[in-house]
C-alpha positions as CSV (number, residue, x, y, z in Angstrom):
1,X,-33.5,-12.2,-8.8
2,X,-30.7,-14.3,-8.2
3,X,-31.4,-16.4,-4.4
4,X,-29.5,-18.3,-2.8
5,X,-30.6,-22.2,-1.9
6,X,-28.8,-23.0,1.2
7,X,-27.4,-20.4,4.1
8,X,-23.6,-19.8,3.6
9,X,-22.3,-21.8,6.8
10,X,-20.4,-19.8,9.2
11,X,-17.2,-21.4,8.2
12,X,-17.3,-21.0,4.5
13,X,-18.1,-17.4,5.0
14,X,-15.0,-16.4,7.4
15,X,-12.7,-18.3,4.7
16,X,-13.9,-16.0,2.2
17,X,-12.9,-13.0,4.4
18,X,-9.5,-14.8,5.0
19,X,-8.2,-12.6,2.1
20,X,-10.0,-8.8,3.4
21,X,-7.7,-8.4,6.8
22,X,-5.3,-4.8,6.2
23,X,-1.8,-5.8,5.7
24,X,0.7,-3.2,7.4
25,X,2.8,-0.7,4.6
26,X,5.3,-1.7,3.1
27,X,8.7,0.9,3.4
28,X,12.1,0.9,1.1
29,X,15.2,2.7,2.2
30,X,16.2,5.7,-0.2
31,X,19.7,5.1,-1.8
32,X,20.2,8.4,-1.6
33,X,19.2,9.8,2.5
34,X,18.9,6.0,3.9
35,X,15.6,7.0,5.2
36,X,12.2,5.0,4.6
37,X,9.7,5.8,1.8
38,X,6.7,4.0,0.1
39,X,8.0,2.3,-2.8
40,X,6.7,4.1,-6.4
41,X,6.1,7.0,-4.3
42,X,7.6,11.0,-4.9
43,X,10.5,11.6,-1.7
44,X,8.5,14.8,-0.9
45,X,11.9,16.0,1.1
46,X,14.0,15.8,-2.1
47,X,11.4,15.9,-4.6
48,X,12.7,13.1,-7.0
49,X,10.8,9.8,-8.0
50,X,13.4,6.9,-9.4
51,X,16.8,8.7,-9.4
52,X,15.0,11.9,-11.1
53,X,14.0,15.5,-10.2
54,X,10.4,15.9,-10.2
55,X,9.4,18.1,-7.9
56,X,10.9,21.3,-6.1
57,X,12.1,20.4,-2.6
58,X,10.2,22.2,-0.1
59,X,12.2,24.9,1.9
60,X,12.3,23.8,5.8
């Protein structure tokens, strides 16, 4: 089994984590309403994904 020689210092660990913090979503306005939507995501209201119809739209 694989051990290590020397403890990882605390400052050589926390720049490894540097890379792990959450970044916040990222949103692209629709051409077509205007309003905000994940990008390579299905518009659930319209029900089309890249200019084409995919889905039904949902009946409000």
């Amino acid at each position: 089994m694989a051990v290590p020689k020397r403890k990882t210092s605390p400052s050589r660990r926390n720049m490894r984590r540097a890379h792990h913090a959450l970044k916040p979503n990222t949103y692209v306005e629709d051409t077509d309403t205007g309003e905000l939507k994940r990008p390579h995501h299905i518009d659930l209201k319209t029900g089309t994904y890249r200019g084409r119809q995919v889905l039904t739209p949902k009946e409000d």
